[in-house]
SEVOTI-191151 format. One line per field, with one value per residue (C-alpha): residue number from 1; x, y negated, z negated; residue in three letters. Coordinates in steps of 0.1 Angstrom, whole numbers, padded with zeros to 4 digits. Each point is the difference from the previous one (the first is absolute). Example, Ala and Ser with C-alpha at 12.3 -4.5 7.8 and 13.67 -1.06 7.14 Angstrom:
! SEVOTI-191151
resi [1 / 2]
X [0123 / 0014]
Y [0045 / -0034]
Z [-0078 / 0007]
resn [Ala / Ser]
//
This chain:
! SEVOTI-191151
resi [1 / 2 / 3 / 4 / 5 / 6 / 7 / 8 / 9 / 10 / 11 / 12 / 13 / 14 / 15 / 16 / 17 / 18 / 19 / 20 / 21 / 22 / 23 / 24 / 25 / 26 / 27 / 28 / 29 / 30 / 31 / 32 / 33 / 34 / 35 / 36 / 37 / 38 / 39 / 40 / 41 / 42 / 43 / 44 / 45 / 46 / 47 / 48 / 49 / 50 / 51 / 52 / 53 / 54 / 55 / 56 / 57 / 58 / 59 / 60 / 61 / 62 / 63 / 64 / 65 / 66 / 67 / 68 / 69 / 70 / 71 / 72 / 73 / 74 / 75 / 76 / 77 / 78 / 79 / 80 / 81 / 82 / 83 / 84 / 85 / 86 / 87 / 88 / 89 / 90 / 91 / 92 / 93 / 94 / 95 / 96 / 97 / 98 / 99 / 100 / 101 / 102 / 103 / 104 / 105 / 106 / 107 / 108 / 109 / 110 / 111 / 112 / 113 / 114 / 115 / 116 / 117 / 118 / 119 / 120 / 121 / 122 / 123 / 124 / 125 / 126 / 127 / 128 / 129 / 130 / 131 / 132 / 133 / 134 / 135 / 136 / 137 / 138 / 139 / 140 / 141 / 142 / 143 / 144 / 145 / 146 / 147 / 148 / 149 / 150 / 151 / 152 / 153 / 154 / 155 / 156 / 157 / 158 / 159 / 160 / 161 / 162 / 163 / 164 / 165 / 166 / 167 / 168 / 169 / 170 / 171 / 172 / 173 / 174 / 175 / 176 / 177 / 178 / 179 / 180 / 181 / 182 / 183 / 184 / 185 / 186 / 187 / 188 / 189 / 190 / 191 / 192 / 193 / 194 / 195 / 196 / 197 / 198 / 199 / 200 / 201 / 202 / 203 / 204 / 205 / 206 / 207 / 208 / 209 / 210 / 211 / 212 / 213 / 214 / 215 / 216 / 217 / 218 / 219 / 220 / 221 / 222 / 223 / 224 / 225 / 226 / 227 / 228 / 229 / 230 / 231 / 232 / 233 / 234 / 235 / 236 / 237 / 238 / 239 / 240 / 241 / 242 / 243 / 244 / 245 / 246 / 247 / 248]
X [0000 / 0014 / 0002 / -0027 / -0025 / -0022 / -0013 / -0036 / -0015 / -0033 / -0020 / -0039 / -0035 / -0008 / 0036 / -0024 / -0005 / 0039 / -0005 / -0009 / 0035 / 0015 / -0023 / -0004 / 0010 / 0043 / -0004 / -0007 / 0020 / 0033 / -0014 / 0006 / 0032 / 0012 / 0009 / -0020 / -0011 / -0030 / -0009 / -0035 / -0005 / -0034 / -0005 / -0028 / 0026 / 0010 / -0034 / 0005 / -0039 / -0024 / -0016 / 0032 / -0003 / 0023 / -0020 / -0021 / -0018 / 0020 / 0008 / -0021 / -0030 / -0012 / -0008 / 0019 / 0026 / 0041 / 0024 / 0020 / 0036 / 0013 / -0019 / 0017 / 0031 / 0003 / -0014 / 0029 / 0024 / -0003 / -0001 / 0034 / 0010 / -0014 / 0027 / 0029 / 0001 / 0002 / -0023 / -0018 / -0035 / -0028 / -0040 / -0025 / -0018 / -0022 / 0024 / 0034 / 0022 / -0015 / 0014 / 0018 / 0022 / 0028 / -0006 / -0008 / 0037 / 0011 / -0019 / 0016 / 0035 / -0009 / -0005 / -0019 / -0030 / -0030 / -0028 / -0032 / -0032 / -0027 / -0033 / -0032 / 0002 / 0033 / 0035 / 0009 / 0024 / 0026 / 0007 / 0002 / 0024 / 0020 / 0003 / -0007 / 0027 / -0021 / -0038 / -0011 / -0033 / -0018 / -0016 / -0028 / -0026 / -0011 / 0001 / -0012 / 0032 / 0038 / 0004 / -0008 / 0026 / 0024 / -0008 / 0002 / 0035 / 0016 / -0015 / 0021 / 0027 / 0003 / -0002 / 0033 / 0018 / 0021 / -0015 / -0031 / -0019 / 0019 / 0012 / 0025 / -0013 / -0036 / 0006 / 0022 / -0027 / -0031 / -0023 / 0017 / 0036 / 0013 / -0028 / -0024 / -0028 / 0001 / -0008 / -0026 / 0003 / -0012 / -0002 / -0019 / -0025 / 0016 / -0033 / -0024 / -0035 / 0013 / 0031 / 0032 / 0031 / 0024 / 0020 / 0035 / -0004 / -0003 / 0030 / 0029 / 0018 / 0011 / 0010 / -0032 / -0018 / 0018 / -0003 / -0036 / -0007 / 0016 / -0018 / -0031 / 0013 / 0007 / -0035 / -0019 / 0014 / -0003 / -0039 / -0007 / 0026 / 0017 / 0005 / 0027 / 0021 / 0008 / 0030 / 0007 / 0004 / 0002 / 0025 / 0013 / -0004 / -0036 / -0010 / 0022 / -0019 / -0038 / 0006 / 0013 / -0027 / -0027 / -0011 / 0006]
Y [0000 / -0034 / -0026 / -0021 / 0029 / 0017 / -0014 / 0008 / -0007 / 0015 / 0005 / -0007 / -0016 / -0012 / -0020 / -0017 / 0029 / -0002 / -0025 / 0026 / 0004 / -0033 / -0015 / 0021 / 0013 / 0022 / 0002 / -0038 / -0008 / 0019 / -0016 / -0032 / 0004 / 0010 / 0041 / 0007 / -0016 / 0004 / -0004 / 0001 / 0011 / 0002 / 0025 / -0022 / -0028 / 0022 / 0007 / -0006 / -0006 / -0023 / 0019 / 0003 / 0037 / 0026 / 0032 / 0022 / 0028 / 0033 / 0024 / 0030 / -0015 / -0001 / -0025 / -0033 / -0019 / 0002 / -0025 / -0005 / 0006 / -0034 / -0020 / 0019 / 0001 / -0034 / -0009 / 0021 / -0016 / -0030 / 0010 / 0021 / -0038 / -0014 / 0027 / -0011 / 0033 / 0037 / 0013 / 0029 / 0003 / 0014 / 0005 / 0007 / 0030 / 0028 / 0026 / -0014 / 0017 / -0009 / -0031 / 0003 / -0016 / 0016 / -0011 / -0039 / 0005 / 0010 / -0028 / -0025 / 0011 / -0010 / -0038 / -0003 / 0015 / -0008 / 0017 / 0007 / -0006 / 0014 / -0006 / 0017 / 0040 / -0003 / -0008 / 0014 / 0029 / -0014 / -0029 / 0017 / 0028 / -0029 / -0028 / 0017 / 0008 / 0018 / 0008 / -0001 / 0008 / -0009 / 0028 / 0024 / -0026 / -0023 / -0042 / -0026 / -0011 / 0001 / -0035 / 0018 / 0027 / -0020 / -0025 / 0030 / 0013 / -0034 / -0007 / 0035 / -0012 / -0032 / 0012 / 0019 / -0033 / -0012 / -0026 / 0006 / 0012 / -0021 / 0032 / 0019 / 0032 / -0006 / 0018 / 0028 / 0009 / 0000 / 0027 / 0023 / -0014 / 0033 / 0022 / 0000 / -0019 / -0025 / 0004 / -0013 / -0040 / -0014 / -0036 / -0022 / 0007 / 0033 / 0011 / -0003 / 0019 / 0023 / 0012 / -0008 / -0005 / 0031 / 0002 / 0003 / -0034 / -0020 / 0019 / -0025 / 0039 / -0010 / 0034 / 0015 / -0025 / 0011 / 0039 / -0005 / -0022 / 0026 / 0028 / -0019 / -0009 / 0037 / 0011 / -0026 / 0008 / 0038 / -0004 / -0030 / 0004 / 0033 / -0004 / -0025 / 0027 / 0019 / -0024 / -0009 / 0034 / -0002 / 0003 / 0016 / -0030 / -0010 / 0038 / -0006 / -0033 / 0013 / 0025 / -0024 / -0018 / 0022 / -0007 / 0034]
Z [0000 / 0012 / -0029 / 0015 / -0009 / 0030 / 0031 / 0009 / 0033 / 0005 / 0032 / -0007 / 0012 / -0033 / -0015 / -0024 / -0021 / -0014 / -0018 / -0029 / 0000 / 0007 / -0023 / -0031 / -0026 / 0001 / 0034 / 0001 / -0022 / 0010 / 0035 / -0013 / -0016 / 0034 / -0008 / 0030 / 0037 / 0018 / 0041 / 0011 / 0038 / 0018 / 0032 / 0007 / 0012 / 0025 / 0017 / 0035 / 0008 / -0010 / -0028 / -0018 / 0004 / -0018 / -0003 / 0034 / 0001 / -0006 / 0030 / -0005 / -0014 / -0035 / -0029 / -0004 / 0016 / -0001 / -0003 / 0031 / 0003 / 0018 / -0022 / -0030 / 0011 / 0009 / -0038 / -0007 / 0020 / -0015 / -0032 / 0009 / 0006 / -0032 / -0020 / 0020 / 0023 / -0015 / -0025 / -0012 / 0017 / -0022 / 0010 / -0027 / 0018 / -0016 / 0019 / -0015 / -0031 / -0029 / -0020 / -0034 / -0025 / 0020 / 0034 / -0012 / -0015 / 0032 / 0018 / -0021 / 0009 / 0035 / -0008 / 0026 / 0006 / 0029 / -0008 / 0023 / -0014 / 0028 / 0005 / 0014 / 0009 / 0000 / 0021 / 0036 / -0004 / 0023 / -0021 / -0031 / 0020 / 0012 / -0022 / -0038 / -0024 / -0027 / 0001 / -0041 / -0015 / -0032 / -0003 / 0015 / 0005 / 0026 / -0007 / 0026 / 0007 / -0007 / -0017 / -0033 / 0001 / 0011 / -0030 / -0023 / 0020 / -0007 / -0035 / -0010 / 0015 / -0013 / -0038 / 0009 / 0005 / -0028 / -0021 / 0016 / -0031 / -0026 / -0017 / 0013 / -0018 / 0018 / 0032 / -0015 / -0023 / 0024 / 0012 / 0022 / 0000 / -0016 / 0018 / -0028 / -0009 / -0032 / -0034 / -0014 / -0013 / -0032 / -0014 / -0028 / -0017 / -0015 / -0012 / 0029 / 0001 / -0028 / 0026 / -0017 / 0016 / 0003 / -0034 / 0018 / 0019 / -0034 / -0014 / 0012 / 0013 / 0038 / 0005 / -0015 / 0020 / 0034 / -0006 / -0008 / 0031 / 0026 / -0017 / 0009 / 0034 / 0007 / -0018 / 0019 / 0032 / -0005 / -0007 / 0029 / 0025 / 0001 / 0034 / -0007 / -0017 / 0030 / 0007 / -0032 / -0022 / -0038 / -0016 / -0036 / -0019 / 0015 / -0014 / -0033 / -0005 / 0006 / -0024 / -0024 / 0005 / 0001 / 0033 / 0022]
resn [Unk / Unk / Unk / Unk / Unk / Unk / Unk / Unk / Unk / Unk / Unk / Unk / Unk / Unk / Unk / Unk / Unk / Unk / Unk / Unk / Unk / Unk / Unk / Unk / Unk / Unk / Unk / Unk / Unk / Unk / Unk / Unk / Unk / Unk / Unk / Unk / Unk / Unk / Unk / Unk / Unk / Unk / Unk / Unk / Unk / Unk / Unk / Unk / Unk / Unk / Unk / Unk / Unk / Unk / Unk / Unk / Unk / Unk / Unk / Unk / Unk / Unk / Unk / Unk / Unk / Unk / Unk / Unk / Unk / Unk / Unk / Unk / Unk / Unk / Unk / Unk / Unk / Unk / Unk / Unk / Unk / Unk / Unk / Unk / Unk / Unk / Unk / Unk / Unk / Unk / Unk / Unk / Unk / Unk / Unk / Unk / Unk / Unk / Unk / Unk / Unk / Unk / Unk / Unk / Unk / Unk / Unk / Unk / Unk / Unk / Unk / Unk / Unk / Unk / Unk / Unk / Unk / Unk / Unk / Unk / Unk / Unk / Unk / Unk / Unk / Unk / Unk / Unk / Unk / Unk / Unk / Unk / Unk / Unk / Unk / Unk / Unk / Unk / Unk / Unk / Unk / Unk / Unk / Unk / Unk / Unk / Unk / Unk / Unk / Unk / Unk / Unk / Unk / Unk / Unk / Unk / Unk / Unk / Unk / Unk / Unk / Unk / Unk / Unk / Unk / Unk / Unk / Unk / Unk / Unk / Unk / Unk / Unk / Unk / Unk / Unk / Unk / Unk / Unk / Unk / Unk / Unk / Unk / Unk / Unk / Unk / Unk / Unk / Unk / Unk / Unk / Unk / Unk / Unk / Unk / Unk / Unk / Unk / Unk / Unk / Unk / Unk / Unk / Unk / Unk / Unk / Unk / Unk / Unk / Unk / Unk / Unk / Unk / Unk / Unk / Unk / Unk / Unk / Unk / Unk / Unk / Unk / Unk / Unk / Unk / Unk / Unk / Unk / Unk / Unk / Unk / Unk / Unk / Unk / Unk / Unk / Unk / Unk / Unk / Unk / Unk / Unk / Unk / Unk / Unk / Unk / Unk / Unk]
//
């Protein structure tokens, strides 16, 4: 990562919507303190007819309309520009790798990154053949648009940058970062509804406190998300420390 953060140029119909990043909240904020960089390209620019068209009906027949290649790549093009040249090419597409902790980490090693937000049914092949890096999904459902995911693929990357979060120790100790889910959080009151707080976490022990929150991690994980195991296999010390604390 280059010491002026990431470069982000995104290709989209609907650049207003970024503003949820630009404007609010760590994304806005680490925005404003100039950790990360932001280009806003419309394919709609590039319409060559007097409709501003960027989308036809698709070869074969059936529902809905596709985004055309020259109008994309052309979006692209410019936004190619925009980042000074190379750059890593992503499109939010229901067909792509799915997104993780890991990939935004690999993302942000690019420092720049143009990412794809499509529209309608979807994106003509060729384009995504020719001109896309990485296709990344969000998951196994269908949205209106790419905007959203692409929000969501930059939002993760941005908490990765340093000082993004105001705590160094934010990021490390996030959901997923180690493969696990997180423990559970607690704050004030430390009576509330007749649930108390967990003993250990009012006990001033910092190693007590860290066993106990990976054995919660791993227990929590095991019971919602075993899938995430697979690639991340327990080890000794995560059995040692559910049995010490009761929680196999």
């Amino acid at each position: 990562m280059s010491d002026r953060g990431i470069d982000f140029a995104v290709v989209t119909l609907f650049p207003e919507m970024f503003g949820a990043l630009t404007d609010w909240g760590v994304t806005g904020r680490a925005y404003r303190q100039g950790l990360w960089h932001l280009s806003l390209h419309n394919p709609r620019d590039h319409a060559t007819d007097r409709h501003g068209s960027v989308d036809d009906r698709p070869y074969g027949g059936g529902p809905g309309m596709v985004m055309t290649a020259p109008v994309l790549d052309a979006a692209l093009t410019e936004a190619r520009q925009a980042l000074g040249g190379a750059c890593t090419v992503v499109a939010a597409t229901p067909q792509g790798e799915p997104f993780s902790t890991a990939v935004a980490a690999e993302l942000l090693c690019c420092d720049r990154v143009a990412i794809v937000a499509g529209r309608y049914e979807g994106m003509d092949e060729r384009f995504l053949q020719r001109s896309v890096d990485r296709e990344i999904s969000l998951g196994d459902y269908v949205v209106s648009g790419g905007e959203l995911p692409a929000m969501l693929m930059m939002d993760a990357m941005i908490r990765q940058l340093p000082d993004a979060l105001g705590h160094e120790a934010s990021a490390v100790e996030e959901s997923f970062v180690d493969g696990l889910l997180d423990w559970p959080h607690y704050t004030r009151p430390e009576v509330y509804e007749g649930v108390a707080v967990p003993a250990v976490l009012l006990s001033g022990d910092h190693s007590a406190i860290a066993s106990w929150r990976r054995a919660q991690a791993v227990r929590r994980t095991l019971d919602r998300r075993p899938d995430l195991l697979d690639k991340n296999a327990l080890g000794t010390d995560d059995l040692e420390i559910l049995k010490d604390w009761k929680l196999d």
